[in-house]
C-alpha positions as CSV (number, residue, x, y, z in Angstrom):
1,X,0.0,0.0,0.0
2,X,2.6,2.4,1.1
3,X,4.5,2.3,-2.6
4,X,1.0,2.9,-4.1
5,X,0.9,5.5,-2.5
6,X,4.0,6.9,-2.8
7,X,3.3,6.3,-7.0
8,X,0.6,8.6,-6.7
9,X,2.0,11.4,-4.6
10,X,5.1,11.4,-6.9
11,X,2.7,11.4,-9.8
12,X,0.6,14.4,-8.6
13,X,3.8,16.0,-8.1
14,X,4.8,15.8,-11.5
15,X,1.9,16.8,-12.5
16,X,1.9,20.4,-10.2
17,X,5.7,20.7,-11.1
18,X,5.4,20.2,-15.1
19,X,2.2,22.5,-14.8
20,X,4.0,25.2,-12.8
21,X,7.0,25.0,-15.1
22,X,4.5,25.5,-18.1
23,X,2.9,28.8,-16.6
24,X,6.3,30.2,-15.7
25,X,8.0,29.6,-19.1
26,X,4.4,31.3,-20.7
27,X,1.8,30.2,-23.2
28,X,4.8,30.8,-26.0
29,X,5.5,27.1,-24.8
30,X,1.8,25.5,-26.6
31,X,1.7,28.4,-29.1
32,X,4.3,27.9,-31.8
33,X,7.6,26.0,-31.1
34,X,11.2,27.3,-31.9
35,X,14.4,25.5,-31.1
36,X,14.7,26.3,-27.3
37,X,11.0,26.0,-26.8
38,X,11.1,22.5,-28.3
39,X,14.6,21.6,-26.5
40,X,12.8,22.5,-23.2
41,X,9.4,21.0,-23.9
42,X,10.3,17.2,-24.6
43,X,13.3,17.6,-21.5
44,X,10.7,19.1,-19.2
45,X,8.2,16.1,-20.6
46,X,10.6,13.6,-19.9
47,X,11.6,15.0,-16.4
48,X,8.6,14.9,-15.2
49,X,7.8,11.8,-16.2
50,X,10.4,10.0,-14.2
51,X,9.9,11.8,-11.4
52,X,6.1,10.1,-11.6
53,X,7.6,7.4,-11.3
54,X,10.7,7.9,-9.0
55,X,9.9,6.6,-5.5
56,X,13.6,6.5,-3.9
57,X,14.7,10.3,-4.6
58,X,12.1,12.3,-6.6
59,X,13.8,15.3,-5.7
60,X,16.3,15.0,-8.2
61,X,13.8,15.2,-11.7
62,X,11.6,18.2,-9.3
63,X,15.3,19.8,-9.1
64,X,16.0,19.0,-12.7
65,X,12.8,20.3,-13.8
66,X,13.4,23.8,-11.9
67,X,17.0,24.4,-13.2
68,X,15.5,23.7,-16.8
69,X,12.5,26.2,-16.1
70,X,14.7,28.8,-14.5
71,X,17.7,28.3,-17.5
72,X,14.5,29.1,-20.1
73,X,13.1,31.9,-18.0
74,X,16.6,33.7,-17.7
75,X,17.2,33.1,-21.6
76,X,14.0,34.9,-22.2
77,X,14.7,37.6,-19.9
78,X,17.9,37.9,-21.5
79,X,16.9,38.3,-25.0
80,X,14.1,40.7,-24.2
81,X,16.6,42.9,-22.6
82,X,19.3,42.5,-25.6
83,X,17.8,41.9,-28.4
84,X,20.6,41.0,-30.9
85,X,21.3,38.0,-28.4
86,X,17.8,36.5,-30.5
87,X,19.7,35.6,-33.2
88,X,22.2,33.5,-31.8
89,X,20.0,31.7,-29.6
90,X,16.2,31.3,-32.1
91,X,18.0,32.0,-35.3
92,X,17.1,34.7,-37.9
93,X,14.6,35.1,-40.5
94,X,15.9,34.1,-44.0
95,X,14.5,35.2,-47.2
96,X,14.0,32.6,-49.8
97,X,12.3,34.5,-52.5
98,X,12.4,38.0,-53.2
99,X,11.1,40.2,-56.4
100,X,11.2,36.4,-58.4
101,X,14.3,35.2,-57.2
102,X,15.2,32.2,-55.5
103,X,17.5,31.8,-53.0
104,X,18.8,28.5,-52.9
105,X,21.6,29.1,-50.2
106,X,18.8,30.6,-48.0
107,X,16.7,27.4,-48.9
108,X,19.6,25.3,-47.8
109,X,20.2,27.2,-44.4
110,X,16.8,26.5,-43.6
111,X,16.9,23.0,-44.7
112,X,14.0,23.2,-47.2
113,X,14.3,21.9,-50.5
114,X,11.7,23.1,-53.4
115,X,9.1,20.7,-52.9
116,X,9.0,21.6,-49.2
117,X,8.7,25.3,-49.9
118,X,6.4,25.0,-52.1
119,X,4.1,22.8,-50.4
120,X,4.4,25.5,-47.7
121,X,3.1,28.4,-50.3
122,X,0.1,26.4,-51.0
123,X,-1.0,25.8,-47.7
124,X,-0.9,29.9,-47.3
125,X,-3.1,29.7,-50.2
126,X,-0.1,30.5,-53.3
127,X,0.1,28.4,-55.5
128,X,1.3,30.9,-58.4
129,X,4.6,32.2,-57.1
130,X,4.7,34.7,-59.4
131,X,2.2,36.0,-57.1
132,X,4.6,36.7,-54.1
133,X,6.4,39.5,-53.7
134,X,8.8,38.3,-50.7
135,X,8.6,34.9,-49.0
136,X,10.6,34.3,-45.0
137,X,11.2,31.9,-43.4
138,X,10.8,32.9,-39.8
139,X,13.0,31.7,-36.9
140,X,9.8,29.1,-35.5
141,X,9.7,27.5,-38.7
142,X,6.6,29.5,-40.1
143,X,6.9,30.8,-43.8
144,X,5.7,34.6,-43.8
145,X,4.7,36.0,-47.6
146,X,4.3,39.3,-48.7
147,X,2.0,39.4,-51.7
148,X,2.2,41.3,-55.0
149,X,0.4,44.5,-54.5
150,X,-1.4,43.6,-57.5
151,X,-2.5,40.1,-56.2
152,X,-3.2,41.3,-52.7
153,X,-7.1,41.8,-51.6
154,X,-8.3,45.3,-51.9
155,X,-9.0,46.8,-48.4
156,X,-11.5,50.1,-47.6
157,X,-8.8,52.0,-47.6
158,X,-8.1,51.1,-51.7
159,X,-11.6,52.1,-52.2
160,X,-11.7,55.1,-50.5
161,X,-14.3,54.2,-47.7
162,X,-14.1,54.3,-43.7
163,X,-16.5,51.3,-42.0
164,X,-17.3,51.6,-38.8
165,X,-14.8,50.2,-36.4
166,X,-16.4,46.7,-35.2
167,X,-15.5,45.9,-31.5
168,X,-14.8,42.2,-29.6
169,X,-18.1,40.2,-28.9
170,X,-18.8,39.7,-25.1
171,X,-21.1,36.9,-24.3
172,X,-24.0,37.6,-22.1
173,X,-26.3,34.2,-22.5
174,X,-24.2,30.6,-22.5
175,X,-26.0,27.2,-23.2
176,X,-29.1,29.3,-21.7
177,X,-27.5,31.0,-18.6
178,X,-27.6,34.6,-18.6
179,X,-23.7,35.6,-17.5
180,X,-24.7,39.2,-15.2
181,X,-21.2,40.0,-14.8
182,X,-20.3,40.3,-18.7
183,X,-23.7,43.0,-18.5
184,X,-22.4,44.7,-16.0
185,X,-19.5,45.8,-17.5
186,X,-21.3,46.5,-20.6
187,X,-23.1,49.1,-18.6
188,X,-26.7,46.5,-19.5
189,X,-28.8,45.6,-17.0
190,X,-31.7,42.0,-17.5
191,X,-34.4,44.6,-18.3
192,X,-32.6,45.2,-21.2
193,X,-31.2,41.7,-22.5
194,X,-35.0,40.9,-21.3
195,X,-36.6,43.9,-23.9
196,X,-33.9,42.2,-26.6
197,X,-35.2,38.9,-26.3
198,X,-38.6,39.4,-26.9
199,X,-38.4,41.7,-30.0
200,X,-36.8,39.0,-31.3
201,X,-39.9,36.4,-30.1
202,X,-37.9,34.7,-27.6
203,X,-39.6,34.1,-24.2
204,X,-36.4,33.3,-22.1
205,X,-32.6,32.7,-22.1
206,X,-33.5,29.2,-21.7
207,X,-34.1,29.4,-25.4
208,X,-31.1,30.5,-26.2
209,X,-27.7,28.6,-27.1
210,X,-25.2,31.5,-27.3
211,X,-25.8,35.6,-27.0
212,X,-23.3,37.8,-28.0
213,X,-23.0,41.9,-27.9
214,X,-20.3,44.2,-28.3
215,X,-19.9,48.1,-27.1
216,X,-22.7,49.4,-30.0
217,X,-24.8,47.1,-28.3
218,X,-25.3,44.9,-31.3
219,X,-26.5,41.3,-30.3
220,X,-26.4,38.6,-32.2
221,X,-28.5,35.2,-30.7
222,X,-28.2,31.9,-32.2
223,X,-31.0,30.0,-30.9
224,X,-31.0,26.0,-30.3
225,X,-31.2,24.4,-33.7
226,X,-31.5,20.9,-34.4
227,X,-30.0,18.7,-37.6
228,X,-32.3,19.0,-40.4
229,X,-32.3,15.4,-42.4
230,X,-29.1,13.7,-43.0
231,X,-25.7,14.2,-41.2
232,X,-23.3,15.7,-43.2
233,X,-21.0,13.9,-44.9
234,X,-23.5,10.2,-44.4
């Protein structure tokens, strides 16, 4: 019983440790990758791991796990406060095409080959190259294009017009739950969300699925719905 035990308090330890090693590195950790991130990320993994299942002395993966977590943060730190330390630590962006040139020595430096950089247009939605003005290849591995302004969508500005800014959505009914405190700091009260619902023939939150509103007080309501006929894709 007593090495059960100690299985699962070394395991819930791991658990706290790799979780509170994830929240002080920062959510750069599950966002996108680069080459310390990654280093750090399958160590920390595999630290944690055997400290689950260390019973004798799991101090030493809890300690290992720290110094790793503290080496990443201090990196961090350090290339925030001088800057030009980035590229020797995450690399540098490379140019690989530019004004319709190739760079194959910038290809090979970031080990792509032309199948590989192609592949990686298309998915960006390219697949004329003529219609890129400038193609990167970012330090995380993520290929950044710059159109042709020619080939680029036209915005308002290009057509001379000014839209009305549009604002973030804030919910105020979930699943049928009216949330008071996202109201509130829309400056709404119920009387209002209340007014709302039954110009729109609704008797209650309860028959709503989601309710969203943003500072022009514009709400949108999407209403349970149920499948009409077939599944798709049956």
């Amino acid at each position: 019983m007593i090495p059960f035990l100690k299985l699962c308090l070394t395991t819930l330890g791991s658990f706290a440790v790799l979780f509170a090693a994830a929240k002080l590195i920062g959510h750069k950790q599950i966002a996108q990758l680069d080459f310390l991130d990654y280093i750090t990320g399958i160590t920390i993994g595999s630290i944690a791991a055997e400290m689950a299942t260390e019973l004798e002395e799991p101090w030493k993966p809890f300690t290992a796990v720290l110094i790793y977590g503290g080496v990443t943060l201090l990196l961090s730190v350090i290339t925030n406060k001088i800057p030009r330390t980035r590229r020797y630590f995450y690399g540098a962006p490379t140019i690989l095409l530019d004004q319709g040139k190739l760079y194959r020595e910038n290809l090979r430096k970031a080990k792509l080959d032309l199948s590989e950089f192609i592949v990686m247009c298309r998915q960006q939605g390219y697949f004329d190259l003529a219609s890129i003005q400038t193609a990167i290849f970012e330090y995380n591995g993520k290929l950044t294009i710059l159109p042709v302004s020619a080939q680029r969508p036209a915005t308002p500005a290009d057509l001379n017009l000014a839209p009305e800014q549009e604002f973030l959505y804030t919910e105020l009914i979930m699943d049928g739950r009216i949330l008071e405190a996202n109201l509130k700091k829309l400056g709404l009260n119920l009387t209002w969300l209340d007014r709302q619902l039954r110009q729109r023939h609704l008797s209650s939150a309860r028959d709503v699925f989601l309710a969203v509103c943003d500072k022009n007080q514009k709400l949108v309501i999407f209403e349970y719905a149920k499948m009409s006929g077939t599944e798709f894709g049956t």
